[in-house]
Structure formats: C-alpha cells, structure tokens
C-alpha positions as a Python dict, from the first residue, in 0.01 Angstrom:
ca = {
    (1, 'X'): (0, 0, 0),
    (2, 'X'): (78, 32, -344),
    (3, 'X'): (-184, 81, -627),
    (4, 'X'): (-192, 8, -1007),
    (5, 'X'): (-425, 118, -1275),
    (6, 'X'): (-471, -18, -1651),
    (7, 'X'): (-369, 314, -1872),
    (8, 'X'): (-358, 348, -2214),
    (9, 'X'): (-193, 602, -2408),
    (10, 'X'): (-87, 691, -2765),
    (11, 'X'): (225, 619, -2971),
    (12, 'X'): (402, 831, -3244),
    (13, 'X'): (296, 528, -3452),
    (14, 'X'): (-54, 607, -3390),
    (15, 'X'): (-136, 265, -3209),
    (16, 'X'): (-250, 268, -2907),
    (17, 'X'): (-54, 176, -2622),
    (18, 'X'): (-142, -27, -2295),
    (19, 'X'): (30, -18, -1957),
    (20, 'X'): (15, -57, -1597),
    (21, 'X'): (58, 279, -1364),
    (22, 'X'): (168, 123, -1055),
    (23, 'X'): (184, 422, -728),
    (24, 'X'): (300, 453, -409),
    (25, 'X'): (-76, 493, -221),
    (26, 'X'): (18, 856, -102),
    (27, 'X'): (-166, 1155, -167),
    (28, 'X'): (169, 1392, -287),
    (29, 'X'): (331, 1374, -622),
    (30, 'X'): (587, 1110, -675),
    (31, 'X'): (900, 1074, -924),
    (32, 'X'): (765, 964, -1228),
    (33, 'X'): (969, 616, -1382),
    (34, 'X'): (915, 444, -1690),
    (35, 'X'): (1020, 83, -1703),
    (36, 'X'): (1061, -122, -2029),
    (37, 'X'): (1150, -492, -1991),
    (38, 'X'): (1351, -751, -2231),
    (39, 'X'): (1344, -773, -2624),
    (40, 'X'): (1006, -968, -2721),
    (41, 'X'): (872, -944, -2398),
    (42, 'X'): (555, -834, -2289),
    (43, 'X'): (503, -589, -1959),
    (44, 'X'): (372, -931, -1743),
    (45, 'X'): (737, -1128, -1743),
    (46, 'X'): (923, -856, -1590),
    (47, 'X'): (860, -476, -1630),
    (48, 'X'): (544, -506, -1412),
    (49, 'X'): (740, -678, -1153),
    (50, 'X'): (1004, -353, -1136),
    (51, 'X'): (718, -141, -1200),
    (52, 'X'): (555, -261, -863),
    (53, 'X'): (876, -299, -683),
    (54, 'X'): (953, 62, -724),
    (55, 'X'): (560, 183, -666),
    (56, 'X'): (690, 15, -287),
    (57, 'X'): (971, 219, -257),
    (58, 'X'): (776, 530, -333),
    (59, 'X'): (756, 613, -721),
    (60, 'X'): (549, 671, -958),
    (61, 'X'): (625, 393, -1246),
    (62, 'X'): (508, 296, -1542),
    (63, 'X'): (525, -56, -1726),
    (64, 'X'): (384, -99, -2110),
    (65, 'X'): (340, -325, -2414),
    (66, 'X'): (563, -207, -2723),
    (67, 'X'): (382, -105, -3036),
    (68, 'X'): (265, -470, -3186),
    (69, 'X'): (320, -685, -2859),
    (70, 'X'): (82, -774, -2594),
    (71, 'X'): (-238, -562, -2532),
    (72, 'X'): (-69, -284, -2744),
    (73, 'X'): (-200, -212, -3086),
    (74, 'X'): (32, -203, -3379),
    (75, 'X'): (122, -414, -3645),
    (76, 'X'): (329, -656, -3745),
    (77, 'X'): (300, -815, -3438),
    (78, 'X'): (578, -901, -3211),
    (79, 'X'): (827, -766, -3440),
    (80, 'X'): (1147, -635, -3235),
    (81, 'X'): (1232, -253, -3386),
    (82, 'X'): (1477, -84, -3128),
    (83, 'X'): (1370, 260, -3334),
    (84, 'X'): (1024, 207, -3273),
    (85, 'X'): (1045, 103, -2909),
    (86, 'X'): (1252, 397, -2840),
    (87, 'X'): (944, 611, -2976),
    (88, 'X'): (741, 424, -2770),
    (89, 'X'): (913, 500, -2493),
    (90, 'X'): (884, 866, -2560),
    (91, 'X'): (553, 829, -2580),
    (92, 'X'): (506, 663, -2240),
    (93, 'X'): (719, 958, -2074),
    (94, 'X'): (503, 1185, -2220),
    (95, 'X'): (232, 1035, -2033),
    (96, 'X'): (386, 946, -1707),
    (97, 'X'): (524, 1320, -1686),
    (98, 'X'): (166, 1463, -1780),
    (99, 'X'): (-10, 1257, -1521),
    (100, 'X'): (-87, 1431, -1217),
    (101, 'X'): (70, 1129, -1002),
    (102, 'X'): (378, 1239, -1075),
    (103, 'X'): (652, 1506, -968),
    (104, 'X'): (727, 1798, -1202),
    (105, 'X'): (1041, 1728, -1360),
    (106, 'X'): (1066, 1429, -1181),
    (107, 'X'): (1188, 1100, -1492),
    (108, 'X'): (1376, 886, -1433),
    (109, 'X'): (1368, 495, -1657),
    (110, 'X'): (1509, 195, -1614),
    (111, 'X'): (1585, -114, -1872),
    (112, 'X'): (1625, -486, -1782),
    (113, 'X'): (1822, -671, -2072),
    (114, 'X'): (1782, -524, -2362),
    (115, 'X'): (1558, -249, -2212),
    (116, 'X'): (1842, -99, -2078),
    (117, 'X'): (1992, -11, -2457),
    (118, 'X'): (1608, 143, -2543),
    (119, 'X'): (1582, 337, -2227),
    (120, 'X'): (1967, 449, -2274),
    (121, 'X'): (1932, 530, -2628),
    (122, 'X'): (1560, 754, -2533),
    (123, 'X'): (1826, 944, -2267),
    (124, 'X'): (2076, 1049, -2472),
    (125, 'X'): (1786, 1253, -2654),
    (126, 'X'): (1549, 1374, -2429),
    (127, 'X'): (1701, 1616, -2146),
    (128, 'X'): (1389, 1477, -1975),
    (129, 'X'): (1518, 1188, -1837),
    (130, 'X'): (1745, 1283, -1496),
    (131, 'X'): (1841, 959, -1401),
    (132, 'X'): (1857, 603, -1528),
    (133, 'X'): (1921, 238, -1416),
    (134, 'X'): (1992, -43, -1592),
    (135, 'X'): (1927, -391, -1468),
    (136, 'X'): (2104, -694, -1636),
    (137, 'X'): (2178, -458, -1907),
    (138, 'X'): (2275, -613, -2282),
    (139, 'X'): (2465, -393, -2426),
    (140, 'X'): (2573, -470, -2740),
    (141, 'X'): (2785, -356, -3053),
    (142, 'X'): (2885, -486, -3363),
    (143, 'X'): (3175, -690, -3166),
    (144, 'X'): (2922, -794, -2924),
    (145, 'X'): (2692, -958, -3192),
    (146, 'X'): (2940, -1159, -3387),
    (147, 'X'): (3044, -1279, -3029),
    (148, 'X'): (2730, -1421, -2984),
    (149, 'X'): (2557, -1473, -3328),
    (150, 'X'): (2760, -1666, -3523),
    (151, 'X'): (3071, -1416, -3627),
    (152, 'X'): (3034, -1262, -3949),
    (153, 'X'): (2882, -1549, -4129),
    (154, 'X'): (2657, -1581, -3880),
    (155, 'X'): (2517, -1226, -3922),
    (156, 'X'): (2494, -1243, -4263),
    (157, 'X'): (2282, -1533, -4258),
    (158, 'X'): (2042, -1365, -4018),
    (159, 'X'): (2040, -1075, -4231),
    (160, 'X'): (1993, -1281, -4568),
    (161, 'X'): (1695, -1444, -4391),
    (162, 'X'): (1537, -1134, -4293),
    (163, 'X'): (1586, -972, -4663),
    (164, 'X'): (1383, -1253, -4745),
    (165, 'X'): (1110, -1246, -4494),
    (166, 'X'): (1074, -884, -4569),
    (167, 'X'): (1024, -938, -4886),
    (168, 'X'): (761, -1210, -4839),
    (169, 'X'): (576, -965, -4586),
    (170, 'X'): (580, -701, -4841),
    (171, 'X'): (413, -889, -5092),
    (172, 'X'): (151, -1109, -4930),
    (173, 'X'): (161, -931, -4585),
    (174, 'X'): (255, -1235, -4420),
    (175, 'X'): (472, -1238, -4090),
    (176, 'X'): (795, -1526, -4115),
    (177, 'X'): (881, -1610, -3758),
    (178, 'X'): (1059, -1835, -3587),
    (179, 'X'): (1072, -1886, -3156),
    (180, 'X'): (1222, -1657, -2955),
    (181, 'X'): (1338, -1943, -2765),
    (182, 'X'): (1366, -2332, -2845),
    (183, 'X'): (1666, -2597, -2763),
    (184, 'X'): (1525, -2764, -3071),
    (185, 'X'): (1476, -2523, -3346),
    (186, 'X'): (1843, -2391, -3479),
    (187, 'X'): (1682, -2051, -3627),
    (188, 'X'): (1526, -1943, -3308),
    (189, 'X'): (1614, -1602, -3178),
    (190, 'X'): (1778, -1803, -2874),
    (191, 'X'): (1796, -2164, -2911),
    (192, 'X'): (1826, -2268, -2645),
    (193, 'X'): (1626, -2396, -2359),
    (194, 'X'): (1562, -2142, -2132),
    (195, 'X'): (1343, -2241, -1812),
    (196, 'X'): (1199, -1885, -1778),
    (197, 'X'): (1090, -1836, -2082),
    (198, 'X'): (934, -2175, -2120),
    (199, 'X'): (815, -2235, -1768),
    (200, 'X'): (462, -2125, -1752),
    (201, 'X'): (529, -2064, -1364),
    (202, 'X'): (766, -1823, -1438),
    (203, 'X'): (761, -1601, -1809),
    (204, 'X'): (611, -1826, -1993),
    (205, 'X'): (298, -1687, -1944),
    (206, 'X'): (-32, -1675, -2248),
    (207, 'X'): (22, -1340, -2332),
    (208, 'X'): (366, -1389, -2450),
    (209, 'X'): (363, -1599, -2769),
    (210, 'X'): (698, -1731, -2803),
    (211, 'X'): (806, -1542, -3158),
    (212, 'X'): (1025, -1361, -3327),
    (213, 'X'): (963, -1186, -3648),
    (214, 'X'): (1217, -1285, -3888),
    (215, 'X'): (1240, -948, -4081),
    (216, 'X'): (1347, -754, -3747),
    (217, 'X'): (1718, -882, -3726),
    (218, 'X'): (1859, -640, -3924),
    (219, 'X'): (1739, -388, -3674),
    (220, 'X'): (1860, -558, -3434),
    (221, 'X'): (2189, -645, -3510),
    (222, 'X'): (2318, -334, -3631),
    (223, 'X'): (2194, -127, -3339),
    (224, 'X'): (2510, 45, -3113),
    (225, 'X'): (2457, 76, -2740),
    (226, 'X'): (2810, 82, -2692),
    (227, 'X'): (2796, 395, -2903),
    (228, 'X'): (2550, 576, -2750),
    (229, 'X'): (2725, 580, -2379),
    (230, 'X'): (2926, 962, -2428),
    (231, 'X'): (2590, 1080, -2536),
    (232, 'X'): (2436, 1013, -2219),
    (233, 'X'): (2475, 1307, -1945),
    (234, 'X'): (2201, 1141, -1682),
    (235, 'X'): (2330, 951, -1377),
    (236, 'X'): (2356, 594, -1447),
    (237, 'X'): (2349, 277, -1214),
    (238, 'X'): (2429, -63, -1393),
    (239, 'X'): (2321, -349, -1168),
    (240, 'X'): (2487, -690, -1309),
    (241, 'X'): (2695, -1002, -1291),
    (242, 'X'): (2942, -1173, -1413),
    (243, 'X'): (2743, -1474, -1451),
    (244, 'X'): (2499, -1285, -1662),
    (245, 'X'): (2453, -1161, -2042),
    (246, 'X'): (2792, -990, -2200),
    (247, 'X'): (2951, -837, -1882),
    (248, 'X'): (3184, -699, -2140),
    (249, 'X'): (2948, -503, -2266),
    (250, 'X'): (2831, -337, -1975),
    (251, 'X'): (3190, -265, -1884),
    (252, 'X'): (3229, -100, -2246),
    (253, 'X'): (2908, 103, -2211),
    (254, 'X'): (3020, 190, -1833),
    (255, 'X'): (3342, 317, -1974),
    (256, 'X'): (3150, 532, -2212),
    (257, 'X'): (2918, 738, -2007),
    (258, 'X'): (2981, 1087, -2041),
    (259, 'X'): (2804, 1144, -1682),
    (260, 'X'): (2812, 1035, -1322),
    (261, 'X'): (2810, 641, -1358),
    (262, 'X'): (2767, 343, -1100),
    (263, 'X'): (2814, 2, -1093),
    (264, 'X'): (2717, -249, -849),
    (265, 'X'): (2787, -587, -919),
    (266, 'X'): (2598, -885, -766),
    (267, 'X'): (2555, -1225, -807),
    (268, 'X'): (2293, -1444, -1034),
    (269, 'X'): (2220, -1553, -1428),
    (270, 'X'): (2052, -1334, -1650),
    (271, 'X'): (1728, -1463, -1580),
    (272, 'X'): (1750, -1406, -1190),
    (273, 'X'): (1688, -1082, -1244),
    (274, 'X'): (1387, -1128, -1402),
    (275, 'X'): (1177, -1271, -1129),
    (276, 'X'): (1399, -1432, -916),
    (277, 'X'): (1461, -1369, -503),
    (278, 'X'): (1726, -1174, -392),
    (279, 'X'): (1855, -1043, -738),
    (280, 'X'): (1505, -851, -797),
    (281, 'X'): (1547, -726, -418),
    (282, 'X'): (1847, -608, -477),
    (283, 'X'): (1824, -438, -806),
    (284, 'X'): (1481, -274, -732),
    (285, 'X'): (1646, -136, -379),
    (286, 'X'): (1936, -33, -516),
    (287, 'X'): (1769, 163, -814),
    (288, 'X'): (1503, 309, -583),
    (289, 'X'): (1825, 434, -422),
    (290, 'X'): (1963, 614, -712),
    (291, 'X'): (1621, 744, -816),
    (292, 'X'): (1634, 890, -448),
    (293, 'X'): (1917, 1061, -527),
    (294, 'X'): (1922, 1169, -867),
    (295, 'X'): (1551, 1268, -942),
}
C-alpha cells in the first residue's frame, strides 16, 4: 500500500516549496521521480495523480507547487516562468535524491503537457536525471506558437500586452491577469471551454484559481523545447496521440533526442491524460516500465 507525506522544501528563489512524497510502502530504497504537471496548474489536477500512480508501481515520486502557485510560497502569484520552474525543479531533485526513501543515483522525472518541456529542459543540464518520460508532451517552438497563437500578429499582441502589464506591476505592484481558460473571454490563456479545467469534478478544483498572469507570455512564447532535444542524453519515452496537443511537436522533439528515445502512441484528447481511465493506466504503466529499465 502506497504512502504519501506533505514535504516542504526550499527553492533557489528562496520560497518555500510544498509537495506530496508519495512511496511504495516498502522498507528498501526506491528510484527517486519527480513529477511536474501542466502550465498553471497546481500539484492536485494531475501531478499527484502520476505521483501516486508510480508510488504503486514501486517508486519513490515526488509532486509540488511551482514557486507562486498553490501552497508554494513565491510571488507574483500564478505567474507561468519556464526559467523559474525549471529551478524549481532542481530544487525538488535535490530533495527527492537527499531523502533517504530513495535509491542512490536513482532520478528519473516525468512532464505531462507542458511539464514535459520543464522536466526536458532540467535534463539536458543536470547529468542527474537517468531517465525521463513525457506524458501528453507540448512541445513547442517558435513555429509551434504562431500555429496556435495567432501567427505573428498574434504573438506580438500577446507580447505588447505583457510589456504593458509588466510595466503596470512594476509600478504599483499590481498583477494583470486574465483566465487561463474561458469560451467567453478572447484574452484568456485558452479560450476556450475546456470541461476539465472548469468541471469542479475533475481540475477544477479551489486550489487552482483559474489565472494567468499577463506579464508571463513573453516567457512563454519564446521558450524552445524543440531546441533543447540534441541536448538531452537520458532515455526518453513520449506517451501521446494524435488526437492530442501538437503531435508535430512531439515528433520534432522525438527527432531531436540525442539519446535512446521511445514513442508509444495511444489513443485519447489532451485532457484524458490528465485524469481520465485508460489513458492514465496506460501512461503511468508504461513509464513505470521505462523507469524499470533505465534507472
């Protein structure tokens, strides 16, 4: 039977950090992974579920709140910094591989969504990480993003915007957001209506409130996953599907890897994999299965 204690640990920002340590319920050492969920989200919509689904199949893993979302400290709050999460995620392997739960040597990480470019991009710099798998992965590059935000014009906008809310948060210390989600409100990060995010059954859940700092798209739009595939030397498994986010990117960042590489492809919309019978099943056995393998 699996266990799970509350942990908290620091971050290179100096917050404070707060995660879940889920374990397998056996006495010996296990292989230590570190599992970051979506942009915005907090550990509760779908890193906790991996987190526990792994702790079944015998590892030692690790779900957190980013710096400024959730129980985590940090300010601004729920502002989206792929440089900072990466940190963060440094900081949470240096806690999982320090606790005495955990195998010596033994990290491995996976990313759902967008997780799957932070955990990626932590791997191509720490020699620590042995193995990685990437669940639903968006993977994006400039291409990517004027695919899906509008084309040029589109970008600039965003980026005009944010010049403008980073200005106002400068001077007054005031956060601009807008929803991460809403089929009503043009400027949200995703307008559209998405039932998981807005179904309180499913991730839309208190502790996740539904915004997106304005100020963080520049961050976000200019970051390369696609880039950072030949720098990664770690086994990879991508678990995905053609009916979910940019395929084509996945492919591209496949293409890339510099080391041993998998893909499995199943069946399911992005959100399936985030709490959804079988893709969950699947992608949790099939990663436990690489981690088997490769740690």
């Amino acid at each position: 039977m699996t266990t799970h204690q509350k942990m908290t640990f620091a971050a290179t920002s100096g917050a404070t950090l707060t995660g879940n340590l889920f374990l397998p319920g056996t006495d010996a050492p296990a292989p230590g992974v570190v599992v970051a969920g979506t942009w915005t989200s907090v550990k509760e919509q779908m890193a906790d579920r991996y987190a526990e689904e792994l702790a079944r199949r015998g590892f030692a893993a690790l779900s957190f709140d980013f710096t400024g979302y959730g129980e985590s400290e940090g300010r601004p709050r729920d502002h989206e910094s792929p440089k900072l999460k990466i940190r963060d995620i440094r900081a949470a392997a240096d806690f999982l591989t320090g606790h005495p739960a955990v195998g010596d040597g033994q990290l491995g990480a996976l990313g759902v969504c967008a997780g799957a470019m932070y955990v990626s991009a932590f791997a191509a710099e720490d020699a620590r990480v042995r193995s990685l798998a990437l669940v639903a992965p968006w993977l994006h590059d400039r291409r990517i993003c004027e695919e899906n935000y509008g084309g040029v014009e589109g970008i600039e906008s965003k980026k005009a915007a944010a010049a403008e809310a980073r200005h106002r948060y400068e001077e007054t210390g005031e956060v601009v957001y807008v929803p991460v989600v809403s089929g009503s409100d043009p400027d949200a990060a995703m307008p559209f209506d998405i039932d998981f995010y807005l179904n309180p059954e499913r991730g839309g859940i208190a502790q996740w409130p539904n915004r997106f700092a304005v100020m963080a798209w520049p961050g976000w739009l200019d970051f390369d996953a696609v880039a950072i595939a030949p720098k990664v030397t770690a086994p990879v498994l991508l678990v995905h599907s053609q009916d979910a986010a940019i395929p084509d990117g996945a492919r591209r960042f496949h293409d890339g890897l510099a080391g041993p590489k998998e893909f499995m492809w199943t069946e399911g919309v992005q959100f399936d994999f985030y709490d959804q019978s079988p893709q969950v099943g699947f992608a949790a056995d099939a990663a436990a299965e690489h981690f088997a393998r490769t740690l």
